[in-house]
VOGU-3710 file (C-alpha; in Angstrom, 3 decimals, decimal comma):
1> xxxxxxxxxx> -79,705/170,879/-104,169  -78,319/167,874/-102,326  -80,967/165,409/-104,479  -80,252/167,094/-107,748  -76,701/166,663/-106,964  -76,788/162,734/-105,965  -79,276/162,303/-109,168  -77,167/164,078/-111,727  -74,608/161,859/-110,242  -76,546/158,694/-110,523
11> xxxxxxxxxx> -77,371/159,716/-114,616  -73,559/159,787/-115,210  -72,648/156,808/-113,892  -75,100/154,572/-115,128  -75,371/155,774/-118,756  -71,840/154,989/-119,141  -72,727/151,202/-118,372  -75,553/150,696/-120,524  -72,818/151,414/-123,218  -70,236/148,778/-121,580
21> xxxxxxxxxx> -73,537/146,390/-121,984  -73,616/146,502/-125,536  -73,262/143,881/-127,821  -74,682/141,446/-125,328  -77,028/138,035/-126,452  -80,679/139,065/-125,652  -82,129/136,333/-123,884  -82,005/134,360/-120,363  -79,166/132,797/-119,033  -77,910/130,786/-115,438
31> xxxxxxxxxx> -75,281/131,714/-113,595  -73,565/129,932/-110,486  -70,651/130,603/-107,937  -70,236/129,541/-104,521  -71,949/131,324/-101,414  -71,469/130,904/-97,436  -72,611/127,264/-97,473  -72,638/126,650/-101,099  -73,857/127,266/-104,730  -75,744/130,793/-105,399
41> xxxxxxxxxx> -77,745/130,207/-108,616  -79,069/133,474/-110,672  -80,955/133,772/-113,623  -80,053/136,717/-115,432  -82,591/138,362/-118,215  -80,956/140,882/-120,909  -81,671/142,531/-123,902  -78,703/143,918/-126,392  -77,909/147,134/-123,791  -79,299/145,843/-120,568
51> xxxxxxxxxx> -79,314/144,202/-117,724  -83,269/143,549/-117,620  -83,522/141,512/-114,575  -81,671/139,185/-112,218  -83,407/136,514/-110,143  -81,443/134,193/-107,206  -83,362/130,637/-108,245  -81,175/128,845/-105,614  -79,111/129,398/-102,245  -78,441/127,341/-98,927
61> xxxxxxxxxx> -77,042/130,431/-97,093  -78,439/131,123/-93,680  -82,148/132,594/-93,603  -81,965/135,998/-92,399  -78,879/136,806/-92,454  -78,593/136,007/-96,508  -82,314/137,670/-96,993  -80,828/141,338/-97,914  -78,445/140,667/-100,074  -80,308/138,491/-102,033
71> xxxxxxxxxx> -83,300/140,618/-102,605  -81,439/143,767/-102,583  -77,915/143,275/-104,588  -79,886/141,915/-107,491  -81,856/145,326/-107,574  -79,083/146,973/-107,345  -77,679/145,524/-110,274  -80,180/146,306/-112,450  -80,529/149,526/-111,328  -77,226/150,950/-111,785
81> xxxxxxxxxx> -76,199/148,287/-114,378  -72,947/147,656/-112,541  -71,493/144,830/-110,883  -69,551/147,240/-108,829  -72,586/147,316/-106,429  -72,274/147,555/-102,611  -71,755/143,672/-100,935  -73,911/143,569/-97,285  -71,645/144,173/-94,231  -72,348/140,844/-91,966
91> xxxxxxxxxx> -73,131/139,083/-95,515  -69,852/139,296/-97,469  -69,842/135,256/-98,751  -73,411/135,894/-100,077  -72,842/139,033/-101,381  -70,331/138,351/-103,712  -71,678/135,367/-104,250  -74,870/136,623/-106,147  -72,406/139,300/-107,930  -69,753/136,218/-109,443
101> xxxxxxxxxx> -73,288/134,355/-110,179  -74,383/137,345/-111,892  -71,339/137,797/-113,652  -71,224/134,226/-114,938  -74,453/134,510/-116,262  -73,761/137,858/-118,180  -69,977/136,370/-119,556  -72,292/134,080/-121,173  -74,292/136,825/-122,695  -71,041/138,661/-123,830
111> xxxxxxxxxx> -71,130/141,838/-121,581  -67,622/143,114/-120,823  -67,859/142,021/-117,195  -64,687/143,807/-115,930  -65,685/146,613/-117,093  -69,352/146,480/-115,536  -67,428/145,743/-112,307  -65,279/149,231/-112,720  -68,975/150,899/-112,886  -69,153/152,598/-109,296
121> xxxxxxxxxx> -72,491/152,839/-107,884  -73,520/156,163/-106,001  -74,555/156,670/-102,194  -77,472/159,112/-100,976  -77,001/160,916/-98,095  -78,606/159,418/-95,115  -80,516/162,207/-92,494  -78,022/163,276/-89,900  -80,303/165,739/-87,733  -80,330/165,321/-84,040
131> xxxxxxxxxx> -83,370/163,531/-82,567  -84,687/162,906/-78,751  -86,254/159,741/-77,717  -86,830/158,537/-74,022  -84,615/155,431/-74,329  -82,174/154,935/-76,850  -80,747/150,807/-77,513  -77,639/150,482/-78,967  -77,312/147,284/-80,927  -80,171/144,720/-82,245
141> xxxxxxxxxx> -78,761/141,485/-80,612  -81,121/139,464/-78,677  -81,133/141,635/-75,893  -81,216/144,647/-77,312  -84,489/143,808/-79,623  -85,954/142,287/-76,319  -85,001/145,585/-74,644  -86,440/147,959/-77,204  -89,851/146,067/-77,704  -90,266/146,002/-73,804
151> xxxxxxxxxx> -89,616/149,824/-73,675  -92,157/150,559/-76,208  -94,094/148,148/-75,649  -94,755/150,044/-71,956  -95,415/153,048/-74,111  -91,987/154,827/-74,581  -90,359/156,593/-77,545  -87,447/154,616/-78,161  -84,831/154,153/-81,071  -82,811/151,263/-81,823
161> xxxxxxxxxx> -79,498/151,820/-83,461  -78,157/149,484/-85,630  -74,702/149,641/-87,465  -75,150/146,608/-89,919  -77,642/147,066/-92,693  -79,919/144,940/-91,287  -81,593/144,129/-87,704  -80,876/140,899/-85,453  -77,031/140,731/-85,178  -75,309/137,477/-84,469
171> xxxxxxxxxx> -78,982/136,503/-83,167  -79,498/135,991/-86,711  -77,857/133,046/-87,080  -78,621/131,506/-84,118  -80,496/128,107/-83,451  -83,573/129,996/-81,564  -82,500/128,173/-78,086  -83,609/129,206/-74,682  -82,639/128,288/-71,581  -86,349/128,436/-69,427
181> xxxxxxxxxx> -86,721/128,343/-65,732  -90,313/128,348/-63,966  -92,320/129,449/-67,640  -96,114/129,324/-67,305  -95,578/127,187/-71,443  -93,130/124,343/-69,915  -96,158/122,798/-68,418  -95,913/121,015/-64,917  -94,388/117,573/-66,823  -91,542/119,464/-67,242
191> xxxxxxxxxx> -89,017/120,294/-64,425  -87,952/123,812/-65,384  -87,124/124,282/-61,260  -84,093/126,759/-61,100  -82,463/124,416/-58,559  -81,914/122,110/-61,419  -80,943/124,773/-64,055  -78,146/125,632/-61,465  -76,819/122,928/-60,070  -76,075/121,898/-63,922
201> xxxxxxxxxx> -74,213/124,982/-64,454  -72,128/124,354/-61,565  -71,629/120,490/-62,544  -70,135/121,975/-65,811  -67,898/124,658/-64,318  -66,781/122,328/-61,938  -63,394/122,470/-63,053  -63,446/126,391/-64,919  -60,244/128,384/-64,009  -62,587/131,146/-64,312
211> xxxxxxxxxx> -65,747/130,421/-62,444  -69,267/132,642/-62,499  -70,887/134,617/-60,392  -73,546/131,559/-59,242  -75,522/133,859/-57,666  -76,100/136,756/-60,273  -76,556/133,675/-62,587  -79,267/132,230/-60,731  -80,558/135,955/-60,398  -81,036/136,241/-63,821
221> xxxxxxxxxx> -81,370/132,592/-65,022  -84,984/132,839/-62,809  -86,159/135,443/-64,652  -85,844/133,483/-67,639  -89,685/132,079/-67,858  -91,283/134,879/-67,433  -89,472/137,145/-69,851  -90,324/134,042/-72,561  -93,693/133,826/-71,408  -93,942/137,021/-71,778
231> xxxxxxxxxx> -92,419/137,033/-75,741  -94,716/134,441/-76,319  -98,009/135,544/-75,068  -97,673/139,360/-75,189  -94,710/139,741/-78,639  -96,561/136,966/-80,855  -92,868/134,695/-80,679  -93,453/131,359/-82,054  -91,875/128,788/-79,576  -91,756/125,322/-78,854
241> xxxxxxxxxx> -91,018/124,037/-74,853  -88,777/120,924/-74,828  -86,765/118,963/-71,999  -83,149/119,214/-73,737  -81,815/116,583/-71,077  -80,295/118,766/-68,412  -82,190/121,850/-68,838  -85,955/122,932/-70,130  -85,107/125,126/-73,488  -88,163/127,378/-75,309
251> xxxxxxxxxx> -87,218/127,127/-79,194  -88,449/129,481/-81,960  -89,852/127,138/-84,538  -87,822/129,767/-87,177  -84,573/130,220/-85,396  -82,648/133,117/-84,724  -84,303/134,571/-87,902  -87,406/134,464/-86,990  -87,395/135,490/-83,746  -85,416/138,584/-85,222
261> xxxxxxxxxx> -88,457/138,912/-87,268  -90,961/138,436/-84,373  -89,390/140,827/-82,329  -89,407/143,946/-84,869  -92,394/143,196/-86,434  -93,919/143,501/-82,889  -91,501/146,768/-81,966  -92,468/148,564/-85,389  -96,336/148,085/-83,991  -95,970/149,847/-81,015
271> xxxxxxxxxx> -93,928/152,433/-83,349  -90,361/151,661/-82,301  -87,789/153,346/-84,736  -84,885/151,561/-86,167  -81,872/153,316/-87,626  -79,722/151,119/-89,530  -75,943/151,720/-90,945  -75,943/153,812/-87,786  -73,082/153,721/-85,633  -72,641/154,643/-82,102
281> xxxxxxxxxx> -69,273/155,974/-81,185  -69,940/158,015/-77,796  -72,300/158,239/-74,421  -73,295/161,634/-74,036  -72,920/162,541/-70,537  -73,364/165,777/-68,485  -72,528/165,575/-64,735  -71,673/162,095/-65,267  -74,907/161,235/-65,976  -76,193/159,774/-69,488
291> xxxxxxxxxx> -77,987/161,833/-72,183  -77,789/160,170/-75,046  -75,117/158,770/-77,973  -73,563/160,414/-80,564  -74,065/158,520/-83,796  -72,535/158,319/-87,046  -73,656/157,407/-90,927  -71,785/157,214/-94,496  -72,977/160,879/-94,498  -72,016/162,423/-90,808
301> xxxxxxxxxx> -72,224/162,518/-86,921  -75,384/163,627/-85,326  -76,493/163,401/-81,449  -79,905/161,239/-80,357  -80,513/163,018/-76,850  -82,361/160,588/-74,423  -83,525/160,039/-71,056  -82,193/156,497/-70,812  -79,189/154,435/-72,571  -79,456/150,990/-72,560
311> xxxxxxxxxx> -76,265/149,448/-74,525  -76,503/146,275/-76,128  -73,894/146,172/-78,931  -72,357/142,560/-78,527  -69,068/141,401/-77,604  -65,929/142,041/-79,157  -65,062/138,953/-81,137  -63,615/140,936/-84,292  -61,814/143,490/-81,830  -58,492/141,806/-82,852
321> xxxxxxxxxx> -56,222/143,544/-80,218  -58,294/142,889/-77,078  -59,097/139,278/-77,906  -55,485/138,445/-78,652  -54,658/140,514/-75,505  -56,865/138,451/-72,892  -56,250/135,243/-74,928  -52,495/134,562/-75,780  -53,354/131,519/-76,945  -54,379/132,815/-79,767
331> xxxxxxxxxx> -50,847/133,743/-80,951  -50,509/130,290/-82,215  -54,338/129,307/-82,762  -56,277/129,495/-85,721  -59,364/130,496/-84,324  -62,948/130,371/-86,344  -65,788/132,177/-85,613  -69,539/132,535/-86,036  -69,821/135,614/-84,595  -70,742/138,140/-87,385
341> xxxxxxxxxx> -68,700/141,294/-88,038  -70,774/143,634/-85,954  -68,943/142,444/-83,418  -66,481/144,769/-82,804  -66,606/146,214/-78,656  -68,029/149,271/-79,389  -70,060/148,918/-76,399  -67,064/148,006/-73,850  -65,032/150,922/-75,756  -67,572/153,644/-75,467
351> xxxxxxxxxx> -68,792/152,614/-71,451  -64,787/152,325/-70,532  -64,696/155,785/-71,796  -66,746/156,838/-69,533  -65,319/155,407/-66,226  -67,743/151,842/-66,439  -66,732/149,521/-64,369  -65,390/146,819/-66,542  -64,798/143,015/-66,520  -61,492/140,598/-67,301
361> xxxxxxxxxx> -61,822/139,922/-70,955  -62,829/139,415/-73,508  -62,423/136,039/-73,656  -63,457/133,262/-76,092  -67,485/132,053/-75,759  -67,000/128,639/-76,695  -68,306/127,406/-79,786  -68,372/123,922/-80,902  -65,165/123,126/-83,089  -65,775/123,240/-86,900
371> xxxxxxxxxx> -64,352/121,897/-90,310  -62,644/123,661/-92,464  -64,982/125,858/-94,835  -64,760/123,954/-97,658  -67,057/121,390/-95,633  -69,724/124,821/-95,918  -70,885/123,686/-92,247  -71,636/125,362/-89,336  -72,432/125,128/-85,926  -75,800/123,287/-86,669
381> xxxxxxxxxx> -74,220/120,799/-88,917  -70,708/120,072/-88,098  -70,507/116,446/-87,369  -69,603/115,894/-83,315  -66,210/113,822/-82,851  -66,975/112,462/-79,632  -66,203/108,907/-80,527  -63,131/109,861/-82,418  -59,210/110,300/-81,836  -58,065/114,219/-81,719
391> xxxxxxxxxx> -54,740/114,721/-81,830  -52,691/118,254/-81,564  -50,318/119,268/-83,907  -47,418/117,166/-82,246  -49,468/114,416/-83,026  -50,449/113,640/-79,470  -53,772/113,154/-77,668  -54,610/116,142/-74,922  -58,044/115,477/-73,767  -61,556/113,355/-73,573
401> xxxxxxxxxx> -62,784/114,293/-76,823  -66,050/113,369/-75,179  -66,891/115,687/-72,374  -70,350/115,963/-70,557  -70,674/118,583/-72,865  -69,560/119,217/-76,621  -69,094/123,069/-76,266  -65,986/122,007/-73,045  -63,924/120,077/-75,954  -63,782/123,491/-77,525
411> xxxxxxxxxx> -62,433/124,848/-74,774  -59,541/121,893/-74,337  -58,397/122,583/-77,618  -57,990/126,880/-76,588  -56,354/125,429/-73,576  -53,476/123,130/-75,296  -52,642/125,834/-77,392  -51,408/124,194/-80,429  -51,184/125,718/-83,721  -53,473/122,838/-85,297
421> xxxxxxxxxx> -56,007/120,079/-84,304  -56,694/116,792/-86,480  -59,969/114,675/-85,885  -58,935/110,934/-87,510  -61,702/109,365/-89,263  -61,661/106,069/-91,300  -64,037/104,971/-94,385  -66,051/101,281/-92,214  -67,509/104,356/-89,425  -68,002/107,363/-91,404
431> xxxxxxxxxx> -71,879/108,065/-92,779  -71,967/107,771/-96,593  -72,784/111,834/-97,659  -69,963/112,565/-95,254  -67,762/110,723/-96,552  -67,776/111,146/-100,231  -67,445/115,137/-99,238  -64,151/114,038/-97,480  -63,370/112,055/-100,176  -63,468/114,981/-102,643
441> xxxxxxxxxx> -61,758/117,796/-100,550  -58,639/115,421/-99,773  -58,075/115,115/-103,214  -56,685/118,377/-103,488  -56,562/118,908/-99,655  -53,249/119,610/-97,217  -52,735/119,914/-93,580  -55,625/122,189/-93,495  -58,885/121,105/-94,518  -58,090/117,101/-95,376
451> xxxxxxxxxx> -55,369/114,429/-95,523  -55,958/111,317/-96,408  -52,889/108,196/-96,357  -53,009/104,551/-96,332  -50,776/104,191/-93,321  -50,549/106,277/-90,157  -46,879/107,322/-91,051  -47,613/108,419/-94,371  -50,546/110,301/-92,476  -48,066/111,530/-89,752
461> xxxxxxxxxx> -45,760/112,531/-93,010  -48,614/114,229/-94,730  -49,144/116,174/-91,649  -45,628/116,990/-90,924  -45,587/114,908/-87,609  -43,156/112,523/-85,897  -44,212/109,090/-87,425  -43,482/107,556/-84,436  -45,273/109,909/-82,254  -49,036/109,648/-83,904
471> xxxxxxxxxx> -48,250/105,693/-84,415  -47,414/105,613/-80,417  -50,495/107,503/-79,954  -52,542/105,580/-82,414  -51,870/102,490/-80,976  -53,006/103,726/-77,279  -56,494/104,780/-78,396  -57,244/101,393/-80,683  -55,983/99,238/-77,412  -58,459/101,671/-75,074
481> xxxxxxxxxx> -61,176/101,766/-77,974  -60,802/97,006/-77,531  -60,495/97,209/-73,841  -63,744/99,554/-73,228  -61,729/101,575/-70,754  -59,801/104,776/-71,423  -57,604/105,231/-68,231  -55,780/108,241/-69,558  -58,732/110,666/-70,043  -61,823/108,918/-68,649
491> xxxxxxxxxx> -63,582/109,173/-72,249  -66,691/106,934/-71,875  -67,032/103,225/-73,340  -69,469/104,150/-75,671  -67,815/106,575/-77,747  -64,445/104,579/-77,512  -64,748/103,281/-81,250  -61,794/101,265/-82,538  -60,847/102,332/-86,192  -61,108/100,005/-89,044
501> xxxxxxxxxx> -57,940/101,197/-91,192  -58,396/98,718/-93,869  -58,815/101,660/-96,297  -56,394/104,205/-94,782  -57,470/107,017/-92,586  -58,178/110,711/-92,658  -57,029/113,581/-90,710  -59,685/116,510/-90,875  -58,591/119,823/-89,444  -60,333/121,380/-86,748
511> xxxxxxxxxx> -60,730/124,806/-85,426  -61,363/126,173/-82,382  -64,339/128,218/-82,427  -65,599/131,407/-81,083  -69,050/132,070/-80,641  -68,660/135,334/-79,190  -66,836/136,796/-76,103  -67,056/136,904/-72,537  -66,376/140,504/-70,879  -67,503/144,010/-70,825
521> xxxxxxxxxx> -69,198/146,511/-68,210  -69,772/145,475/-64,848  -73,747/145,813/-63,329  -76,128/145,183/-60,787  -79,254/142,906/-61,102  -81,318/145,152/-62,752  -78,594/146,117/-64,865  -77,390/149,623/-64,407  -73,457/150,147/-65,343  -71,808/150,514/-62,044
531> xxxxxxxxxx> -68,179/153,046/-62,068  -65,263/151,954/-60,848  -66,697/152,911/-57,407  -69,612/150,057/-57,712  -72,246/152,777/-58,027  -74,546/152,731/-60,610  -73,583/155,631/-63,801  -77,053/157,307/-63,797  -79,764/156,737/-66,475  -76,655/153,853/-68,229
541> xxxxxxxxxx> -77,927/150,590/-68,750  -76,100/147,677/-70,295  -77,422/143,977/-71,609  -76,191/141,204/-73,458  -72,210/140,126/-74,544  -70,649/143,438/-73,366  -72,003/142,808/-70,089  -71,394/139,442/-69,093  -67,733/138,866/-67,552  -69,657/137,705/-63,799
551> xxxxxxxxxx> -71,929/135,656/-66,301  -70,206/132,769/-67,829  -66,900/131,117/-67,224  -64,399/128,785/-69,284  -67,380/126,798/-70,654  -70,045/128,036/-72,260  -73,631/126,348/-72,413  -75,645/126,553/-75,551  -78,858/128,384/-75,111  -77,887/130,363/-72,138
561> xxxxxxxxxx> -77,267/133,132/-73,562  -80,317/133,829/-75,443  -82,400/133,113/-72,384  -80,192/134,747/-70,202  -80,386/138,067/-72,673  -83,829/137,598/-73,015  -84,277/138,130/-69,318  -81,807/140,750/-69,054  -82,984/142,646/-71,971  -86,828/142,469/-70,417
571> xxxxxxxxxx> -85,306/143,904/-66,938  -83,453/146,605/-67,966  -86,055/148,501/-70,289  -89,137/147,788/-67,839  -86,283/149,428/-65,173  -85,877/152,363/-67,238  -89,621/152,866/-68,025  -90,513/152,397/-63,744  -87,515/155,290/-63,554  -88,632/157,763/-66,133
581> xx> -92,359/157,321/-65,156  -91,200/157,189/-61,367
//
């Protein structure tokens, strides 16, 4: 009754459109409008009633991430003929970026595009019957995928739940980076020792308020190979071993994307099951030990009853309250982020619930900083400002803008706590393409995205500082920059570059960044929650950003955490296999 129901339903709204189509141009028309990281172009096919076909000719969106709703919002156009369709959760910018391209397109045909955008598209019910499985992942981050592949790849049943529409998570869009100590693939050229690997995590924490747990690190961090080794050899993964300077990193040829697409194609062989749109919101216990999740979809709540949990649902970066709570900062930062919108601390919420053991946090996981959107650049592209004057809003300089690592400046700017951050740049030491895209947002930028003056009042002015003030501190950094020596912050010769401010300068806004959180559940090495007694909560296992508050401290270090997860992810399902089998 249900599908007669949801089709009679389907009849009545799309007939009406094909009547709001009328009238149109047959024939084949382009249509543009601006996506994540710029244009989305569509070509649009239509006859007098219809929407025949649409087809995205052109994106630079992020692969992966951008992959469903560009294959399936197009369908769904021309199946309901609506532009009213569903956008992708974790996709938004893309999503309606295909739609307006789509629209364009069809304006130019004549279709009465607000009305095809009133045309509501209906939902079929998704199954919400209870099912068993002997381990049960929330979440299909790094180390959850790692996690459920392991499981069944040692021959258990296992489900992965997944509340976006699509598998991978923030992993996604993620540069494929991991940290590798003692792999079989780095060779003996390559010194992948762990004593190395650890005494550079210490060099950069030197100074963290917050400092790890070295030795659960280094627990951890030399499991690292062997989990890779064991992607690579036994999974299929793709990777590449390098000697990234201070560490040995493994990196997947396709990025985050394609090791998301490694690691399901390989759990779907060994008949994983993935439930998308799915959303835990409870551990089942009885006598406080784990049996499961309750789960919910568009269409209901159902239980999946199984013998192990392992909980891998990412940090808590979009979990406004507890962010701003562990990070007052943030009540006058404007804080970016490239975390996607999965992650919400649905994992911390549900193990707290339960009487987990839980962390300080969450707190900010370092990204780089970024320019403003309009620059459509992310963490891979954003130009570093080592060699360049930062300035807080005051118009003062806080910090080296050149630390032994580019992820720590990030962290300076959380720490000064000003409600904005300019990076100067002038025209003589700016690369060409970069320049002539500052050039054309300052024409019609402000104090956040681009200012550009001929003087460094007018700049100050423009940016609503004490002239005096940036000119004081202007004046400081060009007489460092011509005496090689910066005695204030100890930023190195090299990247002490004296501006040439024969054509004015610019002031570029930067953001601190958040690349995820620090925080979550408390547990032992092999990565059992522990209560608030320290004993582990029976059959409970959790991996990955809601379990790493002894992991990381004020600075984070790019490609830990994949490696890290990797390891984690690896440990805890070949745990819960040895303790179902055992």
């Amino acid at each position: 009754m249900k599908k007669i129901i949801a089709l009679l339903m389907a009849l009545c709204l799309t007939l009406p459109a094909c009547a709001l189509a009328e009238g149109m141009t047959p024939g084949t028309y382009e249509g543009s409008a601006e996506g994540r990281f710029g244009t989305i172009t569509v070509e649009v096919t239509v006859t007098e009633d219809k929407i025949e076909n649409v087809t995205v000719k052109e994106h630079h969106d992020s692969a992966g991430v951008s992959d469903l709703p560009l294959s399936r919002i197009p369908e769904d156009i021309v199946a309901y003929q609506s532009l009213g369709v569903d956008t992708v959760s974790g996709a938004t910018l893309t999503s309606y970026g295909v739609i307006n391209a789509t629209a364009n397109a069809l304006e130019q045909a004549g279709a009465d595009v607000k009305a095809l955008r009133a045309v509501e598209v209906p939902h079929a019910d998704m199954p919400t019957e209870d099912m068993e499985a002997d381990i049960v992942v929330v979440g299909s981050g790094m180390a959850g995928q790692v996690a459920a592949a392991t499981a069944a790849d040692n021959g258990a049943k296992v489900i992965l739940v997944e509340k976006q529409p699509y598998l991978g998570g923030t992993l996604m869009i993620a540069g494929g980076y991991l940290v590798t100590v003692d792999g079989e693939h780095a060779g003996d050229e390559l010194d992948d020792s762990l004593d190395r690997v650890v005494s550079y995590y210490k060099q950069v924490n030197a100074d963290s308020v917050r400092q790890p747990d070295y030795d659960f690190f280094a627990a951890l961090a030399a499991k690292t190979g062997a989990a890779i080794d064991y992607l690579m050899d036994t999974m299929g993964v793709q990777m590449e071993v390098f000697d990234a300077g201070n560490v040995i990193m493994s990196h997947d040829v396709a990025h985050g994307a394609g090791l998301t697409r490694e690691l399901t194609d390989y759990f779907f062989s060994k008949g994983g099951v993935a439930l998308t749109d799915t959303r835990a919101t409870e551990i089942l216990m009885e006598d406080g030990v784990a049996v499961g999740v309750k789960v919910e979809n568009h269409t209901g709540s159902y239980n999946i009853y199984a013998k192990k949990v392992i909980i891998a649902t990412g940090g808590s970066t979009h979990d406004t309250e507890s962010v701003k709570a562990a990070n007052p900062e943030l009540e006058t930062i404007r804080l970016a982020t490239e975390a996607t919108p999965g992650a919400t601390g649905d994992g911390a919420r549900m193990m707290e619930a339960i009487g987990a053991k839980m962390g300080n946090g969450p707190f900010i996981k370092s990204e780089v900083p970024t320019f403003p959107y309009s620059f459509h650049m992310d963490w891979s592209n954003t130009p570093n400002p080592g060699d360049k004057l930062i300035v807080n809003a005051e118009g003062e300089r806080f910090c080296n803008e050149n630390p032994m690592l580019n992820y720590m400046l990030n962290t300076y700017l959380l720490r000064e706590k000003s409600p904005a951050y300019y990076a100067l740049y002038d025209a003589a030491h700016t690369d060409a393409a970069l320049l002539e895209q500052i050039d054309a947002i300052a024409e019609k930028g402000g104090k956040y995205t681009v200012v550009h003056a001929d003087t460094v009042e007018a700049l100050a002015e423009a940016l609503e500082m004490d002239p005096a003030t940036l000119r004081a501190t202007y004046d400081a950094y060009q007489a460092a920059c011509e005496a090689g020596e910066d005695a204030e912050f100890d930023k190195d010769a090299e990247h002490l570059v004296a501006y040439d401010d024969a054509d004015g300068l610019y002031a570029i806004y930067l953001s601190p960044t958040s690349l995820g959180t620090i925080g979550g559940a408390i547990t032992d090495e092999e990565f059992h929650v522990l209560d608030t007694e320290d004993q582990p909560i029976e059959n409970l296992f959790a991996v990955g950003e809601c379990a790493t508050s002894t992991l990381f401290g004020d600075y984070y270090v790019g490609s830990f955490s994949l490696g890290l997860y990797t390891a984690a992810g690896k440990t805890a399902a070949e745990t819960a296999v040895a303790e179902i089998n055992g």
